[in-house]
C-alpha positions as CSV (number, residue, x, y, z in Angstrom):
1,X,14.2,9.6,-15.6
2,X,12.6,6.4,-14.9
3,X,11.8,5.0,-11.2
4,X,11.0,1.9,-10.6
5,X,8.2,1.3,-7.6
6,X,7.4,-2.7,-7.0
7,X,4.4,-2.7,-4.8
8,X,1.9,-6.0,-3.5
9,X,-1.3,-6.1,-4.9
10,X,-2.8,-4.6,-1.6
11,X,-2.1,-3.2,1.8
12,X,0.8,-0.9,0.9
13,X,1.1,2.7,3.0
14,X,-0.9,5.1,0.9
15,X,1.2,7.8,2.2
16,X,4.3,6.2,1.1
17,X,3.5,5.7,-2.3
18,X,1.6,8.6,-3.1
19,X,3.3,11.3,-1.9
20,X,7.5,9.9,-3.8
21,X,4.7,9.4,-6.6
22,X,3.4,13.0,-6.9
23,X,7.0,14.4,-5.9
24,X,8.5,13.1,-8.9
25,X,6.2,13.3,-11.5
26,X,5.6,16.8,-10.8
27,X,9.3,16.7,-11.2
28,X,9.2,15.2,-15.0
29,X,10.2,11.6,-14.0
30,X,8.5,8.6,-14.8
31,X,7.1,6.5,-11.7
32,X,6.9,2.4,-13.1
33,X,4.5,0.3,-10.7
34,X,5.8,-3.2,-10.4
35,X,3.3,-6.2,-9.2
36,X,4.0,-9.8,-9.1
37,X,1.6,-10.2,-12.4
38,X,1.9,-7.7,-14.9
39,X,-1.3,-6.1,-15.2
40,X,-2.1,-6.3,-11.8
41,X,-4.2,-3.1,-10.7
42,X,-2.7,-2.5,-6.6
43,X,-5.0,-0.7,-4.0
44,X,-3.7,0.4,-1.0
45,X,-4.5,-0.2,3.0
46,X,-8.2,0.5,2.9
47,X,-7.4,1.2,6.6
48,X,-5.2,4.0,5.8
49,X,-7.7,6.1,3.5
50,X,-11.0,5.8,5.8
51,X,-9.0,6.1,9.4
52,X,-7.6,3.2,11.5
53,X,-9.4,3.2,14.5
54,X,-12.5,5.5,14.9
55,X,-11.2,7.6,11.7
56,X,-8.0,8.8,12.9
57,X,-4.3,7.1,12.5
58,X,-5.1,7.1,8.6
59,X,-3.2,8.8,6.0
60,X,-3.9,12.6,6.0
61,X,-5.8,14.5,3.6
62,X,-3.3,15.4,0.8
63,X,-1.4,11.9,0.8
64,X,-5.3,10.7,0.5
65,X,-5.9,13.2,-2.7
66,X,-2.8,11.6,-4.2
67,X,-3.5,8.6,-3.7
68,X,-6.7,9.1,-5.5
69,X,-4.6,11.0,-8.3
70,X,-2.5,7.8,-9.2
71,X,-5.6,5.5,-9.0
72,X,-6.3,7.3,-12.3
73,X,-3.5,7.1,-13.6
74,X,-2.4,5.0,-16.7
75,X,1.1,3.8,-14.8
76,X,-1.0,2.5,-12.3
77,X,-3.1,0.4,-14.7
78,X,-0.3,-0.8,-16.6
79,X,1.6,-2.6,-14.3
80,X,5.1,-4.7,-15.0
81,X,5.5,-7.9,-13.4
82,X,8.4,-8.9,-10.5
83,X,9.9,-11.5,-12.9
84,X,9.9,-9.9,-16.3
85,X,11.6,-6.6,-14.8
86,X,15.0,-5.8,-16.4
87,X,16.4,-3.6,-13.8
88,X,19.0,-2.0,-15.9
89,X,15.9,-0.2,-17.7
90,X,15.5,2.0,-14.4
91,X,17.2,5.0,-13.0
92,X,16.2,4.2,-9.8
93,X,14.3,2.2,-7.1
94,X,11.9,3.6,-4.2
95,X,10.9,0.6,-1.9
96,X,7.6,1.7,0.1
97,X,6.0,0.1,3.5
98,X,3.0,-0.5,4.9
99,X,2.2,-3.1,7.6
100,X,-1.5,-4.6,6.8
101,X,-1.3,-8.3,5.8
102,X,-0.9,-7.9,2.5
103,X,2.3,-6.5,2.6
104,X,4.0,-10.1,3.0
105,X,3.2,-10.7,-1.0
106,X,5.7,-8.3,-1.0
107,X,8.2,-8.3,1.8
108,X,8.3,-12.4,1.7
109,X,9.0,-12.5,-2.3
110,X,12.1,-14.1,-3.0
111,X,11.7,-13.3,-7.0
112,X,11.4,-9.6,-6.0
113,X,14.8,-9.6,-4.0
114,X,16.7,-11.1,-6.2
115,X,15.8,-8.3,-9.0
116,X,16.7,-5.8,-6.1
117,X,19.7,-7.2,-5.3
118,X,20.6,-6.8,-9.6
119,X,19.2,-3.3,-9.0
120,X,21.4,-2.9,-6.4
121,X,25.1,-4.1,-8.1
122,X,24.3,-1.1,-10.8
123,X,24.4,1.7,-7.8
124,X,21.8,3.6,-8.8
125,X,19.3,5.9,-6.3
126,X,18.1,3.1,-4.1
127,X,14.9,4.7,-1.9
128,X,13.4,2.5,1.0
129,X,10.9,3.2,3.7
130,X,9.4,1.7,6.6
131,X,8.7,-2.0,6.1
132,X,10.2,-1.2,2.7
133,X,13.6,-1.5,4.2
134,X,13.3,-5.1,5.6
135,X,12.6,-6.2,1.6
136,X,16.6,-4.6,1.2
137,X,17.9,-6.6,4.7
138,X,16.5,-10.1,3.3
139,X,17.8,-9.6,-0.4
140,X,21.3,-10.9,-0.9
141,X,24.3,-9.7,-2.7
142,X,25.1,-12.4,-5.7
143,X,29.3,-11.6,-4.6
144,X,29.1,-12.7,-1.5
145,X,25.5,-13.6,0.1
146,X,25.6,-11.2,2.4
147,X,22.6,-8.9,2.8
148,X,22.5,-5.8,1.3
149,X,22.5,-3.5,3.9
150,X,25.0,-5.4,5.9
151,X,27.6,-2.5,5.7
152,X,25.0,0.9,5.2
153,X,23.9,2.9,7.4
154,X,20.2,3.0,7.8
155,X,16.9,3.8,9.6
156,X,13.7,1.6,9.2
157,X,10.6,1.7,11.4
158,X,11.4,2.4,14.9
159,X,10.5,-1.0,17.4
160,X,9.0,1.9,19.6
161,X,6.7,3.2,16.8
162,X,5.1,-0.4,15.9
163,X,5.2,-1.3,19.8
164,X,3.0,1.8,20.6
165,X,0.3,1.5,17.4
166,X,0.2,-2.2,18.1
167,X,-0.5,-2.1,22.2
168,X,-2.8,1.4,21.2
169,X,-4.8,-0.9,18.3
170,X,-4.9,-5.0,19.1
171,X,-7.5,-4.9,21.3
172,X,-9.9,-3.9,18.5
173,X,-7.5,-4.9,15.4
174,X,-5.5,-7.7,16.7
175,X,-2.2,-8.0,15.0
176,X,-2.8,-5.5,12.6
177,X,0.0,-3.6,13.3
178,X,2.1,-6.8,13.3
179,X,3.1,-7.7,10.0
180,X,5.7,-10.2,11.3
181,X,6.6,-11.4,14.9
182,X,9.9,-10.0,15.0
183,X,9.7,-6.3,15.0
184,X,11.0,-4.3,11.7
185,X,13.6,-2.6,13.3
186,X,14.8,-6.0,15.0
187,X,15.4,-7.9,12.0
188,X,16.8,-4.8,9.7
189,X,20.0,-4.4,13.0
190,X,20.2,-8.0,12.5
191,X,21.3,-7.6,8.9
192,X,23.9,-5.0,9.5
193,X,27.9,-5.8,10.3
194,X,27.7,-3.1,13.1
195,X,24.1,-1.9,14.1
196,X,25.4,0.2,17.5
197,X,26.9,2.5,14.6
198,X,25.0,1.6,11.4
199,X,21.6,2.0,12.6
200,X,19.9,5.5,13.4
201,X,16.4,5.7,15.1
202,X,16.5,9.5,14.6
203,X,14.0,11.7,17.3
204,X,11.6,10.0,18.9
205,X,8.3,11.1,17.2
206,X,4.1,9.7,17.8
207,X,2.1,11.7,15.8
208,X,3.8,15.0,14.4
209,X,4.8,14.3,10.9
210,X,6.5,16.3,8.2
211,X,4.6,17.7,5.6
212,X,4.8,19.5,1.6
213,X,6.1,22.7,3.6
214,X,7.6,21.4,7.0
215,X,10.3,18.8,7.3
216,X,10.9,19.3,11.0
217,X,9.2,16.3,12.3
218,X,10.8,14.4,9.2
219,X,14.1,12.3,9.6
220,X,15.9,10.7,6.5
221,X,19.3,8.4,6.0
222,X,21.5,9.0,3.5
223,X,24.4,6.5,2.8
224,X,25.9,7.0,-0.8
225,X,23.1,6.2,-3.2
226,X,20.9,4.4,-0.5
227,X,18.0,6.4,1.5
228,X,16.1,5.4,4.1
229,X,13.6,6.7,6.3
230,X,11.0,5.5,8.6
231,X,7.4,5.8,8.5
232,X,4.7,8.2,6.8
233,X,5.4,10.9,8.3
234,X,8.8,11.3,6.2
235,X,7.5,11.2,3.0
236,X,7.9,14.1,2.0
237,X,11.0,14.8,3.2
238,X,12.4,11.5,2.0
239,X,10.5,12.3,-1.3
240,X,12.4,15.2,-2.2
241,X,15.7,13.7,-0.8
242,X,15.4,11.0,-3.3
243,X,14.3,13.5,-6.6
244,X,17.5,15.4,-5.6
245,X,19.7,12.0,-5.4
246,X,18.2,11.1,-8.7
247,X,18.9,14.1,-10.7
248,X,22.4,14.4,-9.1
249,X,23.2,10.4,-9.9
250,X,25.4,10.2,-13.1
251,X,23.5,9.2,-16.1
């Protein structure tokens, strides 16, 4: 099966690409890397792979071997572009985060939303993550203009968790950890009809994180054919969710 995976051209979480990446190619699938100009070869938060502040808060070591395993690869030479996608070609659609500045190429694209939103209306495995999330509460349903998510339930990246690596970070990184001014989690409960009910912050969590053998850290959304989760440390966990929502998706 084909997954689609639109990404910017930099600054997206290693761990949230790489690890969905290797998941479901070991799998059999096909992972497509979409950029805003075919061709474009992406590269991930620099940050992420060499450690944050004084080398920790990066990605850890086997997201980092990953990531370095689909730098080589051919899908992620061969890039399709935002505009030329024909979302009907695709059996699904992972939506990965990351916070660095970059992301906004991304997040802020009107172009890629409105091939979401086409994605969307075909209700195939939709797979979002983090920051990846906010790209599905700006994107608007061509029926009725309302956002996508405004009746799903849903997690995204927790205020707490960007609060805490921002106040932790800005006095050597600034706003780093501040992709927007309005917090992630703020402006993804905006979107919904019902966020008291909708919106699940799952167990508070600051460093533990789930791993290829150990989900118990890990905390996933599952609404229908939409999953969500909300940071690095569920990759794995939200991962394999999605390969098994995939394979058990009508074809």
């Amino acid at each position: 099966m084909r997954v689609l995976m639109p990404v910017p051209d930099r600054d997206f979480d290693v761990t949230e690409v790489a690890v969905p990446w290797r998941l479901l190619t070991d799998a059999g699938h096909q992972v497509v890397f979409a950029t805003e100009r075919a061709g474009t070869r992406p590269a991930g938060d620099p940050r992420l792979l060499r450690g944050v502040l004084f080398g920790q808060l990066g990605a850890a070591e086997e997201p980092r071997r990953f990531y370095e395993e689909l730098t080589r690869s051919e899908e992620f030479r061969t890039t399709v572009g935002w505009a030329e996608l024909a979302p009907e070609n695709y059996d699904g659609l992972i939506l990965p985060g990351g916070h660095a500045p970059g992301m906004r190429q991304y997040l802020g694209s009107e172009v890629l939303r409105r091939q979401i939103s086409r994605f969307w209306a075909l209700r195939r495995p939709v797979g979002a993550i983090c920051h990846g999330v906010l790209v599905l509460a700006r994107a608007r349903a061509a029926s009725d203009g309302r956002s996508l998510l405004a009746d799903r339930r849903t997690t995204c990246l927790p205020k707490y968790m960007e609060r805490s690596a921002y106040l932790a970070t800005a006095w050597r990184l600034g706003r780093y950890y501040r992709t927007y001014p309005a917090y992630v989690e703020d402006e993804v409960r905006a979107a919904l009809d019902d966020p008291g009910t909708q919106f699940a912050r799952g167990p508070r969590v600051l460093a533990a994180r789930g791993t290829a053998t150990d989900d118990t850290p890990a905390f996933v959304v599952q609404d229908g054919s939409y999953l969500s989760a909300r940071w690095p440390g569920d990759a794995y966990l939200f991962g394999r969710r999605f390969r098994a929502l995939l394979e058990a998706a009508p074809h």
